[in-house]
N, C-alpha and C positions, 0 to 999 in steps of 0.2 A: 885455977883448977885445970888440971888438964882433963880432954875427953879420952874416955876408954875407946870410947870406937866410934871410926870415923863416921860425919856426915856430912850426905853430897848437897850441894847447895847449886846451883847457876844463876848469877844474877847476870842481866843487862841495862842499864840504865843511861839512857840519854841526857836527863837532868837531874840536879840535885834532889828535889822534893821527890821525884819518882823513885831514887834511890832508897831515901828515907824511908818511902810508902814500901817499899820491893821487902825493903830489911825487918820491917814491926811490925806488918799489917798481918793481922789475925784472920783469913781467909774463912773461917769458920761462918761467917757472915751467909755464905752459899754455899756453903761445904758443910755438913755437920756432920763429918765422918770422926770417929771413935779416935782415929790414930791422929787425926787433926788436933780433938781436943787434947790428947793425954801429950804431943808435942810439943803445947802453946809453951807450957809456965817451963817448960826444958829450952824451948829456941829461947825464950824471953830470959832466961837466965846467962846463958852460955852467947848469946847474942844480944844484946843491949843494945839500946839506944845507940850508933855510931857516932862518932865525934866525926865530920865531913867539914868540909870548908866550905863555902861559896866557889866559884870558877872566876878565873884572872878573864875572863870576857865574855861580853854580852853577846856577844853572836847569838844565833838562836840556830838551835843543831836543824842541819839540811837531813832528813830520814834517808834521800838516796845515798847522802855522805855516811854510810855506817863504816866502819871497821872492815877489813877484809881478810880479818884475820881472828884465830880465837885460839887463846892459852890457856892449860891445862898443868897439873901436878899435884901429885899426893905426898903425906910423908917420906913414903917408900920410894916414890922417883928418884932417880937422879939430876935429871935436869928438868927445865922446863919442856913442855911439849908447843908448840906452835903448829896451829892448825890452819889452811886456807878454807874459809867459809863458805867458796863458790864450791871447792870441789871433794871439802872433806880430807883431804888429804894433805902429809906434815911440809911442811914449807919446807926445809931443810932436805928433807931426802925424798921428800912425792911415796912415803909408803904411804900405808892406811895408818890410822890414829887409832892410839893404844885403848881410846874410848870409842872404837866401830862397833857394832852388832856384834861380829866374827870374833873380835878379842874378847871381848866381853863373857860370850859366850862360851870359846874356848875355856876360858877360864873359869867361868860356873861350871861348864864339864867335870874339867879335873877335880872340884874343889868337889863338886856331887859326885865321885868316883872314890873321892878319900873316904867323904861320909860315910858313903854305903859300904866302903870294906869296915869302916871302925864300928859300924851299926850291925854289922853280921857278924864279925867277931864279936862283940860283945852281947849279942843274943843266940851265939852257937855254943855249945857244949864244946868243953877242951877235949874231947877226945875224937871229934868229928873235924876232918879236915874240910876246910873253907874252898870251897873253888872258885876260884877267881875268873872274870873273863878277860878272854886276851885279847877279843875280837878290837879293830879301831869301834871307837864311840858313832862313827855314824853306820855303822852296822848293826848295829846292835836294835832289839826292838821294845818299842815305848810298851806295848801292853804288856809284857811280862815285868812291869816296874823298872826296867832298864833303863840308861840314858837316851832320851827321845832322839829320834834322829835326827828331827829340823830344830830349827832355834823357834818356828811357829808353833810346834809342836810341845817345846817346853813349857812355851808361855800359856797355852792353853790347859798344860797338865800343873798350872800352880793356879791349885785353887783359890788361894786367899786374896792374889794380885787380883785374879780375874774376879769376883767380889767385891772387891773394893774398887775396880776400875769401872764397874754398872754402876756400883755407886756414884763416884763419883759422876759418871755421865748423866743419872737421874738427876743428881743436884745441882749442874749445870744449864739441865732443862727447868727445872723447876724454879729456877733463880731469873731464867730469861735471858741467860747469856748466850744462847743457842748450841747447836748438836755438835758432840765433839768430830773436827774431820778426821777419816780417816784416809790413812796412808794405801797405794797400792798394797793389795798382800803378796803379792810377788816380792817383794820387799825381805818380807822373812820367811821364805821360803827356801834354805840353804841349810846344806850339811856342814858339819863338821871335818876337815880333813886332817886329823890327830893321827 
């Protein structure tokens, strides 16, 4: 079966059984959020049980020996992406990684920019011309339903994430795994330069 539409996954695993545990375990256990449950029997189908091997030696993994490195790719890429872990940026050429804030975001931009012209033409009368804006995206202002300016700003204007992300913070509390940390906000706190 192939999937219609992609999902993002990251695993890291140090040993075998952690892998195993990383790939099946039904989180639901302190999470009982809605999109947990209706995901279970979809990852548990589409992701099975993995056939893994045991490791060619017993070493026992040193945690400061990680990886100092982290690869990336989607259908759509062309090549693999290789990433330096210390500083986020591509091994090969020292730009930023096609999975930063800023790409990311640029690219929810555009994609929130196609929408909303195919959502206004399709709720505007044919006889009434559509105006388009030309302004760049980071001029443009969040309360008249425009593309927000900051990338903090977007996050804050999608209600469903930010719902589901108190959730899930209650039921990390309530489970006793402690308060999720939070990153500098300075962090997202950046325009768009489209």
């Amino acid at each position: 079966m192939k999937a219609q539409n992609p999902l993002h996954c990251d695993l890291t695993a140090g040993e075998l059984d952690y892998f195993k545990v990383t790939i099946t375990k039904d989180l639901s256990f302190f999470c009982p959020l809605t999109v947990t449950h209706a995901l279970s029997p979809l990852l548990k189908t589409l992701c099975p049980m993995p056939s893994v091997s045991g490791l060619s030696s017993s070493d026992v993994r040193q945690p400061g020996k990680s990886p100092c490195f982290s690869v990336n790719w989607t259908a759509g890429d062309g090549q693999l992406e290789v990433i330096n872990t210390a500083t986020g940026k591509r091994k090969d050429t020292g730009a930023s990684s096609r999975l930063c804030k800023h790409a990311l975001f640029t690219r929810w931009a555009k994609l929130y920019h196609k929408v909303s012209s195919v959502t206004s033409l399709c709720t505007t009368p044919r006889h009434t011309k559509v105006k388009h804006d030309t302004r760049p995206l980071s001029t443009q202002v969040a309360s008249r339903g425009e593309t927000p300016l900051m990338y903090c700003e977007a996050k804050l204007a999608a209600r469903t994430y930010q719902t589901v992300k108190q959730q899930l913070f209650r039921s990390l509390q309530e489970a006793g795994l402690g308060t999720w940390v939070k990153k500098p906000p300075e962090q997202d706190q950046f325009v768009l330069s489209v």
